[in-house]
N, C-alpha and C positions, 0 to 999 in steps of 0.2 A: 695430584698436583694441587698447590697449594694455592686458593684465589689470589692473593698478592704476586703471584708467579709472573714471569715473564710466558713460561707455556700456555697458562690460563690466557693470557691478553691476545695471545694467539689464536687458542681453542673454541674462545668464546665465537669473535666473529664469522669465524667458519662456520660453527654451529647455526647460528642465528644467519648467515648465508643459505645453507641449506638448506635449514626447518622452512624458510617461508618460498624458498624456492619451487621447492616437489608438491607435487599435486595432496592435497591436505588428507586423503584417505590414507597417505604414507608418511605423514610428520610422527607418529608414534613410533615409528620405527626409526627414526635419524635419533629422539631423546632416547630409546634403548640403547643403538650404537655407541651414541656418544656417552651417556654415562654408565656402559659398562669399561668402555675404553678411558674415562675420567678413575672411574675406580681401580682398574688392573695399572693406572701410572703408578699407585700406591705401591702393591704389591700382586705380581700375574697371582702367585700361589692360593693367596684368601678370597680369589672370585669364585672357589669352589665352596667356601664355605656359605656367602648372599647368594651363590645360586640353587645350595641345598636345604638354608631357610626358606627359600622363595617356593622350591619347589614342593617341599613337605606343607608347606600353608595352603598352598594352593590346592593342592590335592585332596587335603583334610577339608576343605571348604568346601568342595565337591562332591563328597562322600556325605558331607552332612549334611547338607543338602535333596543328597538322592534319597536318603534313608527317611524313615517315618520313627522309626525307634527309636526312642531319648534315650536306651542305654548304648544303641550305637555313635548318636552324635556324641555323647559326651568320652565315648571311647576314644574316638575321630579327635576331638578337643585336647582331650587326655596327651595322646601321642605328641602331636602338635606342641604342647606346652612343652611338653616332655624333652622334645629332641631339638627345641628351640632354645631353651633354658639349658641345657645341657652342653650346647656349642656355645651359648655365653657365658657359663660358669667354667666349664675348662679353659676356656685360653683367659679368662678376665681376673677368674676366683680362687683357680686351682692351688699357682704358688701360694696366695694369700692364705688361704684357710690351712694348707700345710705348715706354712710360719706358725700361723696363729694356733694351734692344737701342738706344733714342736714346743713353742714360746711357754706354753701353760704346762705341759708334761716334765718340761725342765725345774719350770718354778717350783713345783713340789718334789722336787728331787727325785726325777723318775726320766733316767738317761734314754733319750730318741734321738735317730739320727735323722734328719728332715732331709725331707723330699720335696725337689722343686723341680721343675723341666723349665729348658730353654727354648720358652715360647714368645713370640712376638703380639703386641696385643693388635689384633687387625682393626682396621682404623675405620670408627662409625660402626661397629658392632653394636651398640646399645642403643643404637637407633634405630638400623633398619631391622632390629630383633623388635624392639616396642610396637615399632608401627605393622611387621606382619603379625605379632600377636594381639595386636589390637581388632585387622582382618578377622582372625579364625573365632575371635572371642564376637567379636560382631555381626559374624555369620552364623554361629551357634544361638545367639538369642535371638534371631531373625530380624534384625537390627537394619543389616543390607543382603543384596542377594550375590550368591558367588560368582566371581569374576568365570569364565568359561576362555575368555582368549590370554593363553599364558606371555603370550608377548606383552599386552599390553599390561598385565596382571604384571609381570615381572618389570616392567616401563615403571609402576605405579612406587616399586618397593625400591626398585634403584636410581630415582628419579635425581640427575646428579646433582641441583643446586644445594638438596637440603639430606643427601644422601652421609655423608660424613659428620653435620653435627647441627642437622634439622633443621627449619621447627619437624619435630615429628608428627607426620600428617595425619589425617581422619581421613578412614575409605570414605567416606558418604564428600568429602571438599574435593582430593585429589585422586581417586579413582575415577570416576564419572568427567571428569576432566582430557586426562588421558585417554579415554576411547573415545569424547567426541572429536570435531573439528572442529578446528580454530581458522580466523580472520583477523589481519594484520591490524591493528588499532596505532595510530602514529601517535594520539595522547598517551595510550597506556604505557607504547616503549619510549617514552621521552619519560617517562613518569617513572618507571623502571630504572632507567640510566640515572637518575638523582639518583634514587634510593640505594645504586650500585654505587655512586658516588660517593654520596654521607658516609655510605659502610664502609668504602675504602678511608676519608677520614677519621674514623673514627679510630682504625683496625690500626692503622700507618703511623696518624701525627698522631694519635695519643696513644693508645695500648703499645704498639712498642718503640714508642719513643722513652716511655717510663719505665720498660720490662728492665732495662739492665740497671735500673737504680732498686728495681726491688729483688730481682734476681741475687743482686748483690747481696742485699741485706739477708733475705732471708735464707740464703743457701750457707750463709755463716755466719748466723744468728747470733752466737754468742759472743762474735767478736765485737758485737754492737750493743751499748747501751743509749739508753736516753731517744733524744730526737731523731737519729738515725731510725729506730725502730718505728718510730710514731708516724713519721713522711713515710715509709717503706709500706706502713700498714694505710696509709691515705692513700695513697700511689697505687696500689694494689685495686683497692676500690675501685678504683677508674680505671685499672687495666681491666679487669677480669671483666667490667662493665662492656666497655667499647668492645674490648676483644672478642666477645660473645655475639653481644647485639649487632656489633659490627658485622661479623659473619651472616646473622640472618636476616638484616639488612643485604646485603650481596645477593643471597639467596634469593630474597623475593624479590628485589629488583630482576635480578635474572629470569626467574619464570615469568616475569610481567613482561618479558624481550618476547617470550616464548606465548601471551597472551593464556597463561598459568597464572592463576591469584594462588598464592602457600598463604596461610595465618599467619597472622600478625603475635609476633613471638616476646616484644617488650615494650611497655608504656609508661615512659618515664617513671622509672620504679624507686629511686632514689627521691622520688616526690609523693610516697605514700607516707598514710599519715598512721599506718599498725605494721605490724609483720604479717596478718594476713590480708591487708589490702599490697603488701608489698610482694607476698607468694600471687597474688591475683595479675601482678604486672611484670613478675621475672621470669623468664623460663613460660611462655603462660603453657605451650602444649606439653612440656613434662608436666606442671602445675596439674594440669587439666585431666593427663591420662592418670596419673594416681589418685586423683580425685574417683575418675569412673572407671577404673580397675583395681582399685585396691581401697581405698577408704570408704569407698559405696558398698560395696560388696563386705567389705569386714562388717556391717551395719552401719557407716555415718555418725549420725546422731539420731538414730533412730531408735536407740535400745537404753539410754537414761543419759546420765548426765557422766558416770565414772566410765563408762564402757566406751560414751564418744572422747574422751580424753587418753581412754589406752589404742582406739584406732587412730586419732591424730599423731600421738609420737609413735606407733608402728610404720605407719606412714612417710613417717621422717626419717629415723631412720631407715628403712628402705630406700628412701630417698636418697640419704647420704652415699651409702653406701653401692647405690646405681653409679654415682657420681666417680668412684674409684676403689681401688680394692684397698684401703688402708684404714684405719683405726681412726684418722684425723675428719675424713671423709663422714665415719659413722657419727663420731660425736658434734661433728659442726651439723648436722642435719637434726640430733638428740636434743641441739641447744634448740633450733628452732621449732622445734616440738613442743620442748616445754616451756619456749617463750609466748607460744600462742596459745596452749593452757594458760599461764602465767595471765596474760595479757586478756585473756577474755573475762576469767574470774574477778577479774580488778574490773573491766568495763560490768559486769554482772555486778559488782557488790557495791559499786560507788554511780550507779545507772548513769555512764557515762553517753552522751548523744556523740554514736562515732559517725555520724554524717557532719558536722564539725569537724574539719581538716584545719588545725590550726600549726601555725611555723614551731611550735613549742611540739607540737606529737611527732610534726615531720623530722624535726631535729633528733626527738632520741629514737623513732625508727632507725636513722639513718645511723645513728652512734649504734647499735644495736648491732644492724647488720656490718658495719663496718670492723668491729669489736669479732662481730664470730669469723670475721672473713679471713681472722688468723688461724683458727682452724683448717679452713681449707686450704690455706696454701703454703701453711707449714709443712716440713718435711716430713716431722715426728712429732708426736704428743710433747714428749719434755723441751723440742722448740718452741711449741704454741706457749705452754707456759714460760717459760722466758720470756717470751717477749710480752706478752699480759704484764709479768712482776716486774720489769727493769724498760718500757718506755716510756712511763714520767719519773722516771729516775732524774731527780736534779730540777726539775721544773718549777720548784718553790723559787727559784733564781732563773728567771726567765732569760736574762742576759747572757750567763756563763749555760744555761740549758741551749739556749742554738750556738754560742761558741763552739763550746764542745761537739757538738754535731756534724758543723761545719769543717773541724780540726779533726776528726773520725772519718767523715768524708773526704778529704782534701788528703789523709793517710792512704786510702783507700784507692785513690784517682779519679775519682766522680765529680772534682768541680772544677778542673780546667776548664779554661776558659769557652771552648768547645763545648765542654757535656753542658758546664753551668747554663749558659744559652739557650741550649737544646731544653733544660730543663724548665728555663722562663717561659719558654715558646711552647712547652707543652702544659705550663697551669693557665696561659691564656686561650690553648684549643680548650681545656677543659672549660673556662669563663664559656665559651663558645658552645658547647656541649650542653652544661647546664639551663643557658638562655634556653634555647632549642627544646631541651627537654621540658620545661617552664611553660614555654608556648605551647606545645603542642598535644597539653593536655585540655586546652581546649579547640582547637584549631588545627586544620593540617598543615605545618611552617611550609611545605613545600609549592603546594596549590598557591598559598598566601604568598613567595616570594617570586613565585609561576606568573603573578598578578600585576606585580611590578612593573615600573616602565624600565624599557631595555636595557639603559644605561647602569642602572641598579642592579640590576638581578643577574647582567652578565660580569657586573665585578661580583658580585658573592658567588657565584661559578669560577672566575678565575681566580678569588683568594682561597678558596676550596681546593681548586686544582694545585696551585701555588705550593698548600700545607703539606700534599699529599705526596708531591715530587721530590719538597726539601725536604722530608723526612724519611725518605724514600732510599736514599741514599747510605742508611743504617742496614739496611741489610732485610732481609726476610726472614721472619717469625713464624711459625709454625702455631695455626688458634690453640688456646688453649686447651677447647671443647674436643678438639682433635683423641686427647687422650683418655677419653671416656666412653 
């Protein structure tokens, strides 16, 4: 079920009736119940697959554990990767990599017929796959010790706030969590319930309030030049933002109902002042697990200066390509690869002081990431390019460059007087969005409007609520993060 749901607005309070209801030695057992029964609304058939990752992790954890022989844990490990990787790359990779080796056998004139199976991609597979490999990999370096009660061990992996599209957790935060018990805190769930809030406006008045102006655009890309492309590609920016952040906001509000703290998954990221002060604030627990599963381990920067520049864009790409099985996914991750090579040699060779956060570095981060984010949400490679070579098409005539645009649009049906509206109303959530984000990288805005006298702080509650209702009425959106 999808948190914007009518189900979910259901599901929630039940839960959070329950959980503080029953005697606290049995509360691990209501967030098993309910987020197996949150994941089987997706699809009954794929709870066989998170409960055969769960149960091979667990097992291998245990094993390695028992053992003293390092050629046995790493057998134990071995397997584990093995058959956890294996269930993500079939249903995620299978069709892809069969295109992709049909696609290259063709081009050399060398006739294959391609193989594809009709499979569904199960929904939050590259999550709760990260986070039990994160488990076996963290039981093997004696990092933590192996979970022994499968209930709560399996509590821990289909935990439902952040089960479908994270943060993806660390055993040592959200294990130890779920086996102890918890005490109802009336700040933390009032604290909780904003942050359920903001997420819902973030998810609602702006991410899809703007999705069908960029849907538009980029599902028929070529039918757009100029400024249609340019707003589609700025619009985007702030959907994929809110839509994400939005979700794990939800998230951790919701575990804070459950007096659950998840990691804090994004910190004003649009307001760094590099691309890797901006990897530091997007996404931070994917950020974080390629960091200490794959870029640590490749050696870091441990081994000179050329060798940490080919684990950085390894990194990335694998990166991109976690993100989806397509060609657009690998290269939008390549680009920020080699933009933080790029960007580091240039702080290296002109000894720039990057503790200096100035509006001038934040601006072209921001054009940066805004620029590759064509990448990711193109359909295809020769979309992405399109729209790079044709949206400042005409903008030497700034005049006739938003006529046109508007006359593209207005072709289109995007600026009746209805959408156009909706559209005003959602560059002033974003004014709103930005503030927020502004503030709150020094300050918690929420604590700080918690602070307020009544009168204050219960209208920016009801114009919150207000955004969240009128825009509400568009329908339900499915997150983005859903399909990775």
């Amino acid at each position: 079920m999808l948190f914007n749901s009518n189900a979910f607005y259901v599901f929630l309070p039940i839960v959070f009736t329950v959980y503080w209801i029953i005697p606290a030695r049995y509360r691990w057992s209501v967030l098993f119940v309910s987020s197996y029964y949150f994941y089987m609304s997706w699809n009954v058939k794929y709870v066989t697959l998170i409960l055969t990752t769960t149960l091979v992790s667990y097992g291998a954890a245990l094993l390695m554990e028992r053992t003293e022989s390092r050629r046995k844990k790493k057998l134990c490990l071995t397997a584990a990767l093995l058959i956890s990787f294996g269930i993500l790359f079939f249903f995620k990779y299978f069709n892809f990599l069969s295109k992709s080796v049909t696609d290259f056998m063709r081009s050399i004139a060398i006739p294959v017929q391609e193989t594809t199976l009709n499979l569904m991609l199960p929904v939050g597979i590259s999550f709760y796959t990260f986070q039990t490999l994160s488990y076996v990999i963290d039981v093997y370096q004696g990092e933590v010790k192996a979970c022994r009660h499968l209930g709560k061990y399996a509590t821990f992996i289909s935990f439902f706030p952040q089960l479908v599209a994270g943060p993806i957790e660390r055993t040592k935060n959200l294990l130890p969590q779920i086996e102890g018990e918890h005490t109802f805190h009336t700040d933390k769930a009032i604290y909780g319930a904003k942050m359920i809030a903001w997420g819902f406006f973030k998810k609602i008045a702006i991410a899809d309030t703007i999705a069908v102006y960029v849907d538009t655009v980029y599902n028929s890309a070529k039918s757009f030049t100029g400024f249609p492309l340019l707003l589609a590609t700025v619009l985007f920016t702030f959907q994929i933002y809110c839509d994400f952040s939005g979700y794990s906001d939800i998230a951790v509000g919701t575990a804070k109902l459950l007096d659950i703290d998840l990691m804090t998954n994004f910190k004003s990221p649009y307001f760094a002042a590099s691309i890797r002060e901006f990897w530091s604030r997007w996404h931070i627990s994917l950020s974080t697990w390629f960091r200490d599963y794959l870029y640590i381990p490749l050696g870091g920067s441990r081994r000179g200066a050329w060798r940490n520049r080919w684990n950085l864009l390894v990194t990335f790409l694998v990166s991109g390509l976690w993100h989806g099985a397509n060609w657009t996914y690998v290269l939008w991750g390549g680009i920020h690869g080699l933009g933080q090579i790029l960007e580091r040699e240039w702080i290296r060779i002109f000894h720039i002081d990057t503790k200096k956060r100035t509006w001038v570095r934040i601006g072209l981060t921001f054009l940066f990431v805004s620029v590759t984010w064509i990448f990711f949400r193109a359909n295809k490679i020769s979309d992405a390019g399109y729209i790079l070579t044709h949206l400042l098409d005409g903008i030497t005539n700034p005049i006739a460059y938003l006529a046109d645009g508007y006359q593209a649009f207005r072709s289109a049906g995007m600026v009746q007087a209805s959408g156009l509206k909706t559209l005003i109303t959602s560059f002033l959530c974003i004014l709103v969005l930005l503030i927020h984000d502004y503030l709150e990288q020094k300050n918690d805005v929420w604590q700080r409007i918690g602070a307020l006298k009544k009168p204050i702080r219960y209208a920016v509650y009801f114009l919150l609520l207000f955004a969240v209702l009128y825009s509400r009425q568009l329908g339900e959106y499915e997150f983005v993060y859903f399909q990775f």
